[in-house]
N, C-alpha and C positions, 0 to 999 in steps of 0.2 A: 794315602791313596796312591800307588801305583800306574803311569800311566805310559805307554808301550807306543811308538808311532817308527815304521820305517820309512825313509824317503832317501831321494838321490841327492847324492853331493855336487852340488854345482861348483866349477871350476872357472874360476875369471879368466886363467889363465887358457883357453881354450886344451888342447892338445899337450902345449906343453906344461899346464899347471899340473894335468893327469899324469905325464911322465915324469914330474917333480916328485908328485905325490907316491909313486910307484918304487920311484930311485929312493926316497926317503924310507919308505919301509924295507925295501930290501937292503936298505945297512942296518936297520935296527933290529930285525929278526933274520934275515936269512930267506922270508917267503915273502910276497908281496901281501901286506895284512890289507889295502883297500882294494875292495869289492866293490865302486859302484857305489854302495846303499850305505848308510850310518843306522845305529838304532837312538833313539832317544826316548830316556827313562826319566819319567818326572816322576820323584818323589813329594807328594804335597806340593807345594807351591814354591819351596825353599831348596830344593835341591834337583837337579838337572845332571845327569850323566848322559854321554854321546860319544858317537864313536864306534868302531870295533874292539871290542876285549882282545890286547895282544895275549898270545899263549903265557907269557909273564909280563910281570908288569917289574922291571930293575932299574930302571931309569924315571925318576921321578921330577919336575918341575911345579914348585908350587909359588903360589902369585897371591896368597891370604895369606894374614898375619894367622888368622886362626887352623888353617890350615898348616903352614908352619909348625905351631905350636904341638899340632895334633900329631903329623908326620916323625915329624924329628924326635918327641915318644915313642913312637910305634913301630916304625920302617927309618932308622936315623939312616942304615947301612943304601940304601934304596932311594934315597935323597938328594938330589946333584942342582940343585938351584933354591931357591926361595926367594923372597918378596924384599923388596926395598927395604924395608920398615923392618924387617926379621931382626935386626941388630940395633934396633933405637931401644935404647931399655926404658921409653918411656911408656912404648905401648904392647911392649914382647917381652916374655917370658923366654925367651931361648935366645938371650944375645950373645952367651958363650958358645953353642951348640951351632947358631947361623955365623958366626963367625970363620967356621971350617970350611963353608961352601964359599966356594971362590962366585960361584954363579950369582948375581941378584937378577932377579927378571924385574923387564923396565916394561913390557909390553910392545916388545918391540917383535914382529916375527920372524924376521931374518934369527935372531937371537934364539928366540925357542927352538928352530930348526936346528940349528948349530950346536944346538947339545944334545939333538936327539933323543928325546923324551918317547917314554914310551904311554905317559901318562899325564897331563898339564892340570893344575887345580886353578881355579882362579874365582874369583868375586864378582858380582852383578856387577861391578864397574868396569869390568873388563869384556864387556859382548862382544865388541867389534874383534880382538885381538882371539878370544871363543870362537869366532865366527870363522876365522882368518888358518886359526889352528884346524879344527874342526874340518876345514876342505880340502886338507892334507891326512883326511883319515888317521890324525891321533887320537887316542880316547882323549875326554874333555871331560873333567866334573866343577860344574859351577854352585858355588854356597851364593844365599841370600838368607836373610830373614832375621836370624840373631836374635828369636823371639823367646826361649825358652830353655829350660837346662835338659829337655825332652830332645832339643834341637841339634844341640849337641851329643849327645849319646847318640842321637842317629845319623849326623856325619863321622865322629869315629868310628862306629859300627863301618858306615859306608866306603869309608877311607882305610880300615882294613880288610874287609872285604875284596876291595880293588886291588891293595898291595898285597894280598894274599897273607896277613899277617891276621886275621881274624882271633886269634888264641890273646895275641897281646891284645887288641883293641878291649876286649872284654875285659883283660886285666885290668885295663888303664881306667874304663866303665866303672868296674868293682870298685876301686882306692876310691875314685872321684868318691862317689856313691855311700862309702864309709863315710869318708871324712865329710859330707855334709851331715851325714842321720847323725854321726855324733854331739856335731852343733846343733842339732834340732833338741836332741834329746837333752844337752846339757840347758837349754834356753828356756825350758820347753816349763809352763807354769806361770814364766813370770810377766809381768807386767809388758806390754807391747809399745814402746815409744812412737810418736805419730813423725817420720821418716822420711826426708825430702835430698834428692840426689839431686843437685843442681849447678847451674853453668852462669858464665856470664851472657852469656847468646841468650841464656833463658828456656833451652831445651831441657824438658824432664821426661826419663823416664817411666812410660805408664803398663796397663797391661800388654799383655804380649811383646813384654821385654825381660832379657835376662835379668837384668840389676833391680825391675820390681819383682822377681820372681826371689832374688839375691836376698833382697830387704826384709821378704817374709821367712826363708830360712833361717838368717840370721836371728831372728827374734824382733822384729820391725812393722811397721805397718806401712806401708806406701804412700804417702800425700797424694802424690798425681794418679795413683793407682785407684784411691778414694774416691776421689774425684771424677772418676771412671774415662779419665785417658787411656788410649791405646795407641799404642806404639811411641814416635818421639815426638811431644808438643809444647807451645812455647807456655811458661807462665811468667806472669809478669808478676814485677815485683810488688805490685798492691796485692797480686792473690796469694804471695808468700806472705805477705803480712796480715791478710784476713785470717788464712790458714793455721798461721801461726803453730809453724813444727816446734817439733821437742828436739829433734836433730837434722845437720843441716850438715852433707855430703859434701864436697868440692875436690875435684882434681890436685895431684899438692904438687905434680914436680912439672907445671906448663909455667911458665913464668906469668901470663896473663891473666891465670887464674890464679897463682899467689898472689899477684895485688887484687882480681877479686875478692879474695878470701880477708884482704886490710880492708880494704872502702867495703864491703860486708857490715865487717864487725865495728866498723867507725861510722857507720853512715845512723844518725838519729833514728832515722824510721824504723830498724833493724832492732835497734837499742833492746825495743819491750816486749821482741818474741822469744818465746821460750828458750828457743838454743841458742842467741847470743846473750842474753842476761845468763842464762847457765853456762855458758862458756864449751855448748855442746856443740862447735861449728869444727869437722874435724875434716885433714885433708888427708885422702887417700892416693897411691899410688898408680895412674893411669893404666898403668899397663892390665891394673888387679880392673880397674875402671871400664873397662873396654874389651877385657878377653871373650875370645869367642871358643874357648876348649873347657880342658879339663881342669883347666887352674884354677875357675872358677871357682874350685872349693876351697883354695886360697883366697879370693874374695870373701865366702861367707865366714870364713874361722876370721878373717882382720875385722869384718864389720861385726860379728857378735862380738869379738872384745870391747871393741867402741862401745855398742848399746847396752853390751852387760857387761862390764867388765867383772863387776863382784862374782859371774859363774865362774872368770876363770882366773879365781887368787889364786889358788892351787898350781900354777902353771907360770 
């Protein structure tokens, strides 16, 4: 669902937030791109665009990991900032690639101005700094939700669209898109193990998240999905033992969660469910853990090995 509202940008800064805002476009393009009015375009519930559409968009600031991940595919040349976290290889797939940008955005605005973006991405945890951006008449696209791999193909869709790259994003669409139907199709018959992605906080993923969406690709059945959770909720360690998965998820490279992952597999109570007598407690790589792009199909090819591994002797 599409949804279309114009209104006036308010300026705190009275008069002269307006001629900031004015000076600021006339070095970025050459015309004065604020008018007064912003549009804002809600896509479903999870994706928000604002702003006026500059004539090009060459200057790119993004503030998601998974934005990041998506950009730096698609529009790398177009690219002049990213996100803190762009270069932790615990939760990014592109720490070579974030490496090159000199830029990290901190959420600071002074900072975004100064690189003069013609285009800022940021995550629902970033409103105020959206907000901030946004009354300087830069375009603004903010992600939420991370609910689905539907969710994803339609922020790269969105995000080259924006950078005018639309030919690659579809590329990028297609690969993903392969390489999961191939996991489907090679998993595809065999027995479904009953499948728990779990933390020591005790937050599981349920419906209307990627990693339960992951679990069924793969060849898995969801616990908390079963269970009929939606979105992120806590289970306690008695409903993992009533539950009694066949396989049990955990993060492998937080340090907190590798001693999770020992008092787990040592703790008695633990002992008589299925996946730590079968020694099926396996630790995955956060970054595969956590993506919000197209790696995701990097997630599903490492989790069907876990759950089958016999579909892929051949390999």
């Amino acid at each position: 669902m599409i949804r279309r509202e114009l209104r006036p940008i308010p300026h705190r800064g009275g008069i002269w937030g307006t001629v900031a805002a004015l000076a600021v476009s006339i070095l970025a393009l050459g015309v004065p791109a604020w008018t007064g009015w912003t549009e804002r375009v809600a896509l479903d519930s999870f994706l928000t665009v604002t702003g006026q559409r500059p004539t090009a968009v060459t200057r790119i600031l993004s503030a998601n990991v998974a934005s990041d991940e998506i950009l730096l595919s698609i529009a790398p040349e177009r690219v002049i900032g990213v996100s803190t976290l762009a270069d932790d290889p615990r939760v990014s797939n592109v720490v070579r690639e974030a490496s090159l940008r000199t830029t990290k955005v901190t959420g600071d605005i002074e900072q975004v101005l100064a690189a003069d973006p013609s285009l800022v991405v940021l995550g629902a945890h970033n409103v105020e700094l959206a907000r901030q951006v946004e009354e300087f008449g830069i375009r603004v696209i903010m992600l939420s939700g991370y609910e689905s791999i539907e969710w994803i193909r339609t922020v790269i869709r969105t995000l080259g669209r924006e950078a005018d790259v639309a030919d690659r994003a579809e590329t990028v669409i297609a690969t993903m898109d392969r390489r999961i139907q191939a996991v489907t199709d090679r998993v595809a018959g065999r027995p479904r193990p009953l499948v728990l992605s779990y933390s020591e906080s005790g937050y599981v993923p349920g419906r209307k998240t990627t990693m339960d969406e992951v679990i069924g690709f793969a060849g898995g059945e969801s616990l908390s999905g079963q269970l009929g959770f939606e979105g992120w909720q806590v289970l306690s360690q008695e409903q993992v033992i009533v539950n009694d998965p066949e396989v049990i998820l955990l993060r492998g490279d937080a340090e907190w969660e590798a001693d999770f992952h020992r008092q787990l597999t040592a703790n008695p109570a633990f002992r008589d469910t299925r996946a730590v007598r079968n020694g099926r407690v396996y630790l995955i790589p956060g970054r595969l853990m956590v993506t919000g792009s197209h790696y995701i199909a990097e997630t599903v090819e490492m989790l069907a090995r876990v759950l089958h591994p016999d579909a892929f002797r051949d390999r």
